[in-house]
C-alpha positions as CSV (number, residue, x, y, z in Angstrom):
1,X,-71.9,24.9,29.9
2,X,-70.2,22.2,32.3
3,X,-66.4,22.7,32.7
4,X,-64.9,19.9,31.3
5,X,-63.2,17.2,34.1
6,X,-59.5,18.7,32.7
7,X,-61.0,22.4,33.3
8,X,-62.0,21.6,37.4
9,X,-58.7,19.8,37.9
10,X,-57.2,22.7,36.3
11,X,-59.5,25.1,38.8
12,X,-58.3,23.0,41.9
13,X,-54.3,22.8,40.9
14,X,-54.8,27.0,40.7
15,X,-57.0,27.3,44.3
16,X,-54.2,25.3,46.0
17,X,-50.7,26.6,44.3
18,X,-52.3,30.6,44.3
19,X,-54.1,30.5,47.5
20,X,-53.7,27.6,49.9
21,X,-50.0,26.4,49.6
22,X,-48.4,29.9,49.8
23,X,-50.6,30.4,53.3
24,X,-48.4,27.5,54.3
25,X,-45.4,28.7,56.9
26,X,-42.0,28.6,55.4
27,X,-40.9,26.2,58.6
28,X,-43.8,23.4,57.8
29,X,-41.3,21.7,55.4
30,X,-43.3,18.6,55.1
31,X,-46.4,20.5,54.1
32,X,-44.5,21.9,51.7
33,X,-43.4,19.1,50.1
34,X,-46.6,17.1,50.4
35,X,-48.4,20.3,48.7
36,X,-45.6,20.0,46.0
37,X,-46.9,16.0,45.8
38,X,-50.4,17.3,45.3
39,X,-49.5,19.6,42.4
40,X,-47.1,17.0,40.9
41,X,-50.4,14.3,41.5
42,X,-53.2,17.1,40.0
43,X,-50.4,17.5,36.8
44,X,-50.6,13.8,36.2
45,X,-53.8,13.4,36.2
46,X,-54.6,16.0,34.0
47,X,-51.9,14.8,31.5
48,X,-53.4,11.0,31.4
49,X,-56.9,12.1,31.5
50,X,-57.6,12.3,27.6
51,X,-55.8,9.3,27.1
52,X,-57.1,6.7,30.0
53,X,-59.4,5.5,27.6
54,X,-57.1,4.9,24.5
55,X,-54.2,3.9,27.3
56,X,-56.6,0.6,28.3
57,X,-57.8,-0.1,24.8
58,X,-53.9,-0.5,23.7
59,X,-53.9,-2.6,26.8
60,X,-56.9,-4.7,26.7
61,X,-55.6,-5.5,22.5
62,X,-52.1,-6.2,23.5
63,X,-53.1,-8.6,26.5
64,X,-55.5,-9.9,24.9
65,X,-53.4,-10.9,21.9
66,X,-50.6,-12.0,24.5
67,X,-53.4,-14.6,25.5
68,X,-53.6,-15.8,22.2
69,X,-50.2,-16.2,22.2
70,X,-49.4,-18.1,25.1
71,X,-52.7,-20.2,24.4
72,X,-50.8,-21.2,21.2
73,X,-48.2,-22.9,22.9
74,X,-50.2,-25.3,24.7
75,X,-52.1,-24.9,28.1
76,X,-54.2,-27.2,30.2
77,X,-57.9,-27.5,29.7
78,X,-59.0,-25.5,32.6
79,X,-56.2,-22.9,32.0
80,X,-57.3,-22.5,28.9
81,X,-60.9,-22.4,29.9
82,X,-60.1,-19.4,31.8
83,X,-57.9,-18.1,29.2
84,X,-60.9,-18.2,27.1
85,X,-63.7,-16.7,29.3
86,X,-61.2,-13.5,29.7
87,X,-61.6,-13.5,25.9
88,X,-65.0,-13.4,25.8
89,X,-65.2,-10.1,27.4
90,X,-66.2,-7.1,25.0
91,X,-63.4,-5.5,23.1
92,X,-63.8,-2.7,22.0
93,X,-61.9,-1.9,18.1
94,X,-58.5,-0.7,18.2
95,X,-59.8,2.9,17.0
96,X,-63.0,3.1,19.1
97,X,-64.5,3.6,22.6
98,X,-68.0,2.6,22.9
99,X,-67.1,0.8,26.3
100,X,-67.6,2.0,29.8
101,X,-63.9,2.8,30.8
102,X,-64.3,0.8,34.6
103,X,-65.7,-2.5,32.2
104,X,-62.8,-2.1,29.9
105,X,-60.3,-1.6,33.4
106,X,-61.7,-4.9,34.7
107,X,-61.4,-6.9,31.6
108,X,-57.8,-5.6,31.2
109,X,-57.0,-7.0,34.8
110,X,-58.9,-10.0,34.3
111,X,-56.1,-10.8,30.9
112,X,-53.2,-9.8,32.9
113,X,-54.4,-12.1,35.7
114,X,-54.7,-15.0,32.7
115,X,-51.6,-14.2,31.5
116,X,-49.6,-14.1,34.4
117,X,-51.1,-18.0,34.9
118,X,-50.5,-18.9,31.7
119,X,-47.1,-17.7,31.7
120,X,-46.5,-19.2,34.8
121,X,-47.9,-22.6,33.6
122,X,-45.8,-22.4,30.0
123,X,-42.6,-21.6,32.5
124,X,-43.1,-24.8,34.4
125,X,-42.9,-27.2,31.5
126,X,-39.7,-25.7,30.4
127,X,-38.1,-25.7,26.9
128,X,-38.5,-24.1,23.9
129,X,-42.0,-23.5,25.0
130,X,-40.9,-21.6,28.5
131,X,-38.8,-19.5,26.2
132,X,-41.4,-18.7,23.6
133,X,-44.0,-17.8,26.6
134,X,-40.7,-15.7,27.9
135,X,-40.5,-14.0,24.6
136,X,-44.3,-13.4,24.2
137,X,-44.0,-11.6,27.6
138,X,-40.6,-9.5,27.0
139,X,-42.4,-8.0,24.1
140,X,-45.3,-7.0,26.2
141,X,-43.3,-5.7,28.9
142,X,-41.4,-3.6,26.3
143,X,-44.8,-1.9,25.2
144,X,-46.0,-1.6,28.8
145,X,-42.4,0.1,29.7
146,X,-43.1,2.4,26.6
147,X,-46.7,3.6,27.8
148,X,-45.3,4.1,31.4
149,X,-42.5,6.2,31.0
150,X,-44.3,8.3,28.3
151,X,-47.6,8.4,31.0
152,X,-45.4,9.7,33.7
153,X,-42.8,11.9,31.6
154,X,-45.2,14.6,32.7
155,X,-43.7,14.2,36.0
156,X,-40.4,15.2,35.1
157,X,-39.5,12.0,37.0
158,X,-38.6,10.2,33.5
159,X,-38.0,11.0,29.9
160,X,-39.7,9.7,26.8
161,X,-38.7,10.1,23.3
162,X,-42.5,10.3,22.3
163,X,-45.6,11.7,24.2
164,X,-48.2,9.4,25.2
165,X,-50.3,10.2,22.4
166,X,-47.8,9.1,20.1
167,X,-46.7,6.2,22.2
168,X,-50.7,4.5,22.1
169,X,-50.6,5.7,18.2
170,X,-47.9,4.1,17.4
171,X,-48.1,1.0,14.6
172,X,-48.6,-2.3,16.9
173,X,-49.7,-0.3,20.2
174,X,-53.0,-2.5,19.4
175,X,-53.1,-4.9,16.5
């Protein structure tokens, strides 16, 4: 049987921390520390691993319905154009994963590239519509803020009231 990714970054975090790093001399400070980033780095990556995939199909529904949205509140032709042709990209469902994960990474960057313009665009008319697309974007930013600090609470750099699993399960996380 093939070890599983998680199982050979698991294998490489216990080569280092049992037989490399201890080699290091107690006076190479910096080595120390920068071996300390590596395990810290390896830890991370094992944590977000089984959930990279779920983590950018929250991401692509929640941008993508951001789009729709901020198209809602009136855009020009071409912005909307664009607007639209991020769109067309395939989706998968909320509760599946039949796309490659690098497609569905692109077509996430491609919405928050749309709606950074579209916010910007909504912004520059002012009014109630700048402070709708405002709104539309403080409650994605809430969600994103959500999925970070749970992503990296495995750090020990933050704290999060629910893990990331329960963070991308959570009601609205991709409607």
């Amino acid at each position: 049987m093939i070890p599983s990714v998680d199982r050979h970054l698991e294998a490489i975090r216990e080569r280092l921390a049992e037989t490399i790093f201890p080699m290091l001399p107690p006076e190479a400070e910096f080595a120390r520390e920068q071996a300390s980033f590596v395990l810290m780095a390896l830890d991370l990556v094992r944590a977000a691993h089984p959930h990279a995939y779920r983590y950018e199909v929250v991401e692509r529904h929640e941008y993508a319905a951001a789009v729709g949205d901020l198209l809602a509140l009136g855009v020009s032709p071409g912005a909307e154009a664009e607007a639209r042709d991020a769109l067309a990209a395939p989706e998968p469902r909320a509760d599946e994963a039949s796309i490659p994960l690098a497609a569905l990474i692109e077509g996430n960057r491609a919405l928050k590239t749309v709606v950074t313009r579209l916010f910007e665009a909504l912004c520059a008319e002012g009014g109630e519509t700048a402070d709708s697309a405002r709104e539309v974007l403080r409650r994605l930013a809430v969600r994103q803020v959500a999925r970070e600090r749970a992503l990296f609470a495995s750090t020990g750099y933050t704290r999060s009231e629910t893990s990331l699993a329960e963070t991308l399960a959570q009601p609205g996380a991709a409607s």
